[in-house]
C-alpha positions as CSV (number, residue, x, y, z in Angstrom):
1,X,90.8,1.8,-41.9
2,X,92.5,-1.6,-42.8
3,X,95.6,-0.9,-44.5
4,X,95.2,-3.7,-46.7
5,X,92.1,-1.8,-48.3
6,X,94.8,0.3,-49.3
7,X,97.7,-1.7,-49.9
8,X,98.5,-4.8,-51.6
9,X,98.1,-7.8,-48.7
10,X,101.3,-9.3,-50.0
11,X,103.3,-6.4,-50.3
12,X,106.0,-7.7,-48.3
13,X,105.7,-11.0,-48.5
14,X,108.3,-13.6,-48.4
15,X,110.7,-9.9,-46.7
16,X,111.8,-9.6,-42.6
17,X,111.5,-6.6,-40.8
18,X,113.2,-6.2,-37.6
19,X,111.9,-3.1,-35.4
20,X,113.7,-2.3,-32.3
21,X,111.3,-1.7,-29.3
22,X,108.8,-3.2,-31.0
23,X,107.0,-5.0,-28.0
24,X,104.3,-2.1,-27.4
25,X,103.1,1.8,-28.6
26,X,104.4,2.9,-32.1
27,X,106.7,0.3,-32.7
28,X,104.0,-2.1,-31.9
29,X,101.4,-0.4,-34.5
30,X,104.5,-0.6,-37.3
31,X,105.0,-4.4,-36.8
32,X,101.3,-4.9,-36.9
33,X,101.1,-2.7,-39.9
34,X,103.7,-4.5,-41.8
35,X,102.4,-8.2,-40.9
36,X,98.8,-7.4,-42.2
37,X,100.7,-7.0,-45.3
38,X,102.7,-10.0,-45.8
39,X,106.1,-9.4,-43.5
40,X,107.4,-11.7,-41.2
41,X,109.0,-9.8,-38.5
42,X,111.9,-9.4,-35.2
43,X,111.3,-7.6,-32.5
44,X,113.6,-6.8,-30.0
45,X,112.9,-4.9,-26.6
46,X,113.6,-5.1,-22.7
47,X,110.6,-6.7,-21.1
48,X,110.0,-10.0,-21.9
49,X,106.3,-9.8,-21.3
50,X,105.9,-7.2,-23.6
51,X,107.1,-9.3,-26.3
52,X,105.4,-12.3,-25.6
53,X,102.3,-10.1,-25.8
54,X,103.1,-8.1,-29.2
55,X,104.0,-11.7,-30.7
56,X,100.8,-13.4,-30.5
57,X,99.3,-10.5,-32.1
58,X,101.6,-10.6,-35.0
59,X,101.5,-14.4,-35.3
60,X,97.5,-13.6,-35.5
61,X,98.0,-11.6,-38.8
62,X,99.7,-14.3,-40.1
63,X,103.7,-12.9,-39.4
64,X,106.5,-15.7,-38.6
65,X,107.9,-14.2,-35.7
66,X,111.2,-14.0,-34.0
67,X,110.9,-12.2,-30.3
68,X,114.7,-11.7,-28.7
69,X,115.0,-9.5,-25.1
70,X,117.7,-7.6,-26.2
71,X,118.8,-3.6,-24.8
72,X,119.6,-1.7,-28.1
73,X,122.5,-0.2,-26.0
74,X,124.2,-3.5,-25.8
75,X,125.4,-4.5,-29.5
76,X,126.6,-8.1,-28.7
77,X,122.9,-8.6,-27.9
78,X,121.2,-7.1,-31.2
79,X,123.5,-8.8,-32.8
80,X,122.7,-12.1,-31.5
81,X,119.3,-10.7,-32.1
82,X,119.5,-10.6,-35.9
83,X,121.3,-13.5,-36.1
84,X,118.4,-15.2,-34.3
85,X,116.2,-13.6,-36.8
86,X,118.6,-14.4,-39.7
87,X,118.6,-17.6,-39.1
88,X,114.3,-18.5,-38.2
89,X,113.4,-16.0,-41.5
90,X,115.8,-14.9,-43.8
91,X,117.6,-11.9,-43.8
92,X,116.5,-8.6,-42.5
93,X,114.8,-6.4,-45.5
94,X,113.7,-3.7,-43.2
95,X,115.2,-2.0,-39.9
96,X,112.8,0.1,-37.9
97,X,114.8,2.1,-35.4
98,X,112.8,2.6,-32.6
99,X,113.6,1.9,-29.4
100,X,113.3,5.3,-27.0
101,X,113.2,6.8,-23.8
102,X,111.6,10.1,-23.1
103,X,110.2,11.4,-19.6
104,X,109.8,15.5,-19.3
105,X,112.4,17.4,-17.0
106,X,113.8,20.9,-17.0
107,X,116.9,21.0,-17.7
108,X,118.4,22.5,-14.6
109,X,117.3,19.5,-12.7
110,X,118.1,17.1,-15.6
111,X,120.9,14.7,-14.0
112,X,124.1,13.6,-16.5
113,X,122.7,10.1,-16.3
114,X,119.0,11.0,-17.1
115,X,120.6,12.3,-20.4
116,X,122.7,10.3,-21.3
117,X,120.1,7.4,-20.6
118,X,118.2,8.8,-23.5
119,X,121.2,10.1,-25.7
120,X,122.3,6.4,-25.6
121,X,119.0,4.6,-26.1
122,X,117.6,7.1,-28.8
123,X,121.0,7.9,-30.8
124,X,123.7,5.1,-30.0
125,X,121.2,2.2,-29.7
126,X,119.7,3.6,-33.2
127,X,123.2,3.4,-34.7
128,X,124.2,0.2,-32.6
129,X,121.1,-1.7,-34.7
130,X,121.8,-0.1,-37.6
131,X,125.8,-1.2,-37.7
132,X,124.6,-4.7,-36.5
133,X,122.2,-4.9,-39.1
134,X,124.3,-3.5,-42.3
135,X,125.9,-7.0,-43.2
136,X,122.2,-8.4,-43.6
137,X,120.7,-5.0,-45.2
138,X,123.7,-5.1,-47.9
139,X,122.6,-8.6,-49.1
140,X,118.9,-7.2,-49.4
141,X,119.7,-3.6,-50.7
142,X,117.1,-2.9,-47.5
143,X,116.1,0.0,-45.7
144,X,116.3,1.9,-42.4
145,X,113.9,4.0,-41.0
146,X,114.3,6.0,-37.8
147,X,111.8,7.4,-35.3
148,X,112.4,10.4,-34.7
149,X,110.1,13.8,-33.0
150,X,109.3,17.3,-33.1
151,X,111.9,18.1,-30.6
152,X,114.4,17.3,-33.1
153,X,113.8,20.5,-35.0
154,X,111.9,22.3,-32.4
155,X,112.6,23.2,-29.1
156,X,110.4,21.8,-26.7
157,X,110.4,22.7,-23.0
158,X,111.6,19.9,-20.3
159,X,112.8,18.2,-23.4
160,X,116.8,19.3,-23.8
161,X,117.6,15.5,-23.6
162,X,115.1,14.4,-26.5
163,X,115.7,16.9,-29.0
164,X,119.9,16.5,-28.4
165,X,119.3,12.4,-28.8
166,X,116.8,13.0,-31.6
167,X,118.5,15.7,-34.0
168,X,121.2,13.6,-33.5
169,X,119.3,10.5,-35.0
170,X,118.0,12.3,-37.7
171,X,121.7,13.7,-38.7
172,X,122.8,9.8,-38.3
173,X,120.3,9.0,-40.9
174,X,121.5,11.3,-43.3
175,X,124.6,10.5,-42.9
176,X,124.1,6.6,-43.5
177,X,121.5,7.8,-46.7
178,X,125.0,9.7,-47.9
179,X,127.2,6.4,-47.2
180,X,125.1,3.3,-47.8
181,X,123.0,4.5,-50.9
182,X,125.8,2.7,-52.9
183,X,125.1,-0.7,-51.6
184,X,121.0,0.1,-52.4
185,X,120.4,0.7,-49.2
186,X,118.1,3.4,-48.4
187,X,117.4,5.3,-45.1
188,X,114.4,7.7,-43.6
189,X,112.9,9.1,-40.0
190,X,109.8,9.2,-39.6
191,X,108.9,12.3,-36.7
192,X,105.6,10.9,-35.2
193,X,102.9,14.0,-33.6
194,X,100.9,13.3,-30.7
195,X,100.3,9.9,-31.1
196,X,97.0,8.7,-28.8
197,X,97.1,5.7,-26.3
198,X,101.1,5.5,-26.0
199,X,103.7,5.3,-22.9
200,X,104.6,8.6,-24.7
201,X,101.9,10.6,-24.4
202,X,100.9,9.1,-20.7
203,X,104.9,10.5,-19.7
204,X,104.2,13.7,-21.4
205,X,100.9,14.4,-20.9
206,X,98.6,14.4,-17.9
207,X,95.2,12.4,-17.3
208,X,93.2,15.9,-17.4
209,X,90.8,15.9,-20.4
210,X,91.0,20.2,-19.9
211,X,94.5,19.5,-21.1
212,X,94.1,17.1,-24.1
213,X,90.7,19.1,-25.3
214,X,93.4,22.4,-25.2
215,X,96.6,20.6,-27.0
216,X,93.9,18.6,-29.8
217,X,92.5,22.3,-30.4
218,X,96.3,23.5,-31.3
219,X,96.9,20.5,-33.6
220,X,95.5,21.9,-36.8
221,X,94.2,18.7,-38.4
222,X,92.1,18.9,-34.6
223,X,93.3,15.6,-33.2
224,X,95.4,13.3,-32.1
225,X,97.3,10.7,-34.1
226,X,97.4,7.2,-34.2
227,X,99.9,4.1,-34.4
228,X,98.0,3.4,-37.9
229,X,99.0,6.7,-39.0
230,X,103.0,5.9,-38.1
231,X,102.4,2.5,-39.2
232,X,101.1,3.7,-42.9
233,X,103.7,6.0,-43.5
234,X,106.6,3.3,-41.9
235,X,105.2,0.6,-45.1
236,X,105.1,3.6,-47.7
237,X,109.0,4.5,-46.8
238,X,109.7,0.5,-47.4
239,X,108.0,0.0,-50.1
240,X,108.7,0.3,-54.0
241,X,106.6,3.6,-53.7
242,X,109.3,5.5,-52.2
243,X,112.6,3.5,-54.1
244,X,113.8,6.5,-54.7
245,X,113.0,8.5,-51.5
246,X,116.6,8.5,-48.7
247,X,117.8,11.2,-46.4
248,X,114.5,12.3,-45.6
249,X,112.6,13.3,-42.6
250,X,108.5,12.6,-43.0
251,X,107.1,14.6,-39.9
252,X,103.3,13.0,-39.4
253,X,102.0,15.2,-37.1
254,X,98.9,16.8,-38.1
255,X,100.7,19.8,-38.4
256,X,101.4,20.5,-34.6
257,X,104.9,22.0,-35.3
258,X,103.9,24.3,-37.6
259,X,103.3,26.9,-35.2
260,X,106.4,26.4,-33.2
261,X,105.9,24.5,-29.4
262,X,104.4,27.3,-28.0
263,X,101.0,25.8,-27.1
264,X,102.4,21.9,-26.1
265,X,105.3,23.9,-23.9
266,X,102.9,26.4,-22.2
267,X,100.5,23.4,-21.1
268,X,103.3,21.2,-20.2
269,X,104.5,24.0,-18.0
270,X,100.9,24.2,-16.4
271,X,100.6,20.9,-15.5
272,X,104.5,20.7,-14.2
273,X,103.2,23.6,-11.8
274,X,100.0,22.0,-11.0
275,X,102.0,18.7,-10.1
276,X,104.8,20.4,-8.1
């Protein structure tokens, strides 16, 4: 469904959103999400390619576009990233944290680096962009939203790494909702599902169909999600609809925690044994 059947198609017109990572997946599907409905936006991420790609799909739905290669764990380069976009579009409105790294291991084989990898991409690069970005946010009275997951709040099997560098994203947002509210800025995480078609879900999951048919029948809506899904709720948290909505987690998950991680862990746990 087009969003702007939905949704005003200037909404956010004439306002920047910057969104870390945003060169493919769920990041990709926000930017695209917020261009159909008026935004210009940044995008930073590590693969040039990437970006060059995600911008000419942006520029298609009529978004200005600012693309900067810029490591989210390296604040001297988001902040030349933002100043960039500063400078090409106005000040940032609207931060999407989220830049992340994820690949399944148990956590006996799990090496100090591997964790730390995603600790530092996942928490410190969410508050790295989120410090860089204040200065621009405080003119605006913008808002921040952060991706977060399941494993934040649930313990998920080969995932000690994620759910450490995700609970602690979500307990940075509510910190900065506690801190920043009294410059008008407001901050959320959004805790995507399943999401079909994403590097996520290739990492996580395997190519079996037996697999996906088993882990779509435990997901009580009966499916997988999409980037429109994460993209619809991403505008509704920036937009006048939610003014007076901060510190909050959205989960968008078709319900798949509900039942605890039982069913995702036991086939995850198959298909690590079927691999080994």
């Amino acid at each position: 469904m087009d969003i702007t059947s939905l949704l005003p198609a200037d909404l956010f017109a004439g306002q920047v959103v910057f969104i870390t990572g945003g060169g493919s997946g769920i990041n990709l599907g926000i930017a695209r999400s917020f261009a159909a409905l008026g935004a210009d936006i940044g995008i930073c991420g590590r693969s040039a390619e990437r970006l060059e790609g995600a911008s000419a799909e942006l520029v298609a739905l009529g978004a200005r576009v600012v693309a900067e290669v810029a490591d989210v764990r390296d604040y001297e380069a988001l902040e030349r990233s933002f100043e960039s976009t500063r400078s090409a579009l106005g000040p940032i409105n609207h931060l999407v944290c989220g830049a992340a790294g994820n690949f399944p291991c148990p956590a006996e084989a799990l090496s100090p680096g591997g964790f730390k990898a995603v600790v530092d991409i996942d928490l410190v690069g969410s508050f790295n962009a989120s410090r860089a970005a204040f200065e621009q946010l405080r003119k605006t009275r913008g808002t921040i939203l952060f991706l977060s997951a399941g494993q934040a709040y649930v313990p998920y099997a080969l995932q000690a790494h994620v759910g450490a560098a995700k609970a602690g994203v979500d307990h940075l947002m509510r910190n900065l909702a506690l801190e920043w509210g009294r410059f008008g800025i407001r901050c959320n995480s959004v805790a995507p599902g399943p999401i079909e078609g994403t590097e996520g879900m290739r990492r996580l999951a395997p190519t079996d169909e037996a697999f996906h048919k088993r882990l779509r029948a435990a997901i009580p809506l009966g499916r997988y999600g999409t980037v429109e899904d994460i993209g619809r709720a991403a505008v509704f948290l920036a937009s006048p609809l939610a003014a007076y909505i901060t510190g909050t987690l959205l989960v968008v998950d078709g319900g798949q925690n509900l039942p605890g991680s039982g069913p995702f862990t036991e086939l995850l746990l198959e298909a690590a044994k079927g691999s080994s």
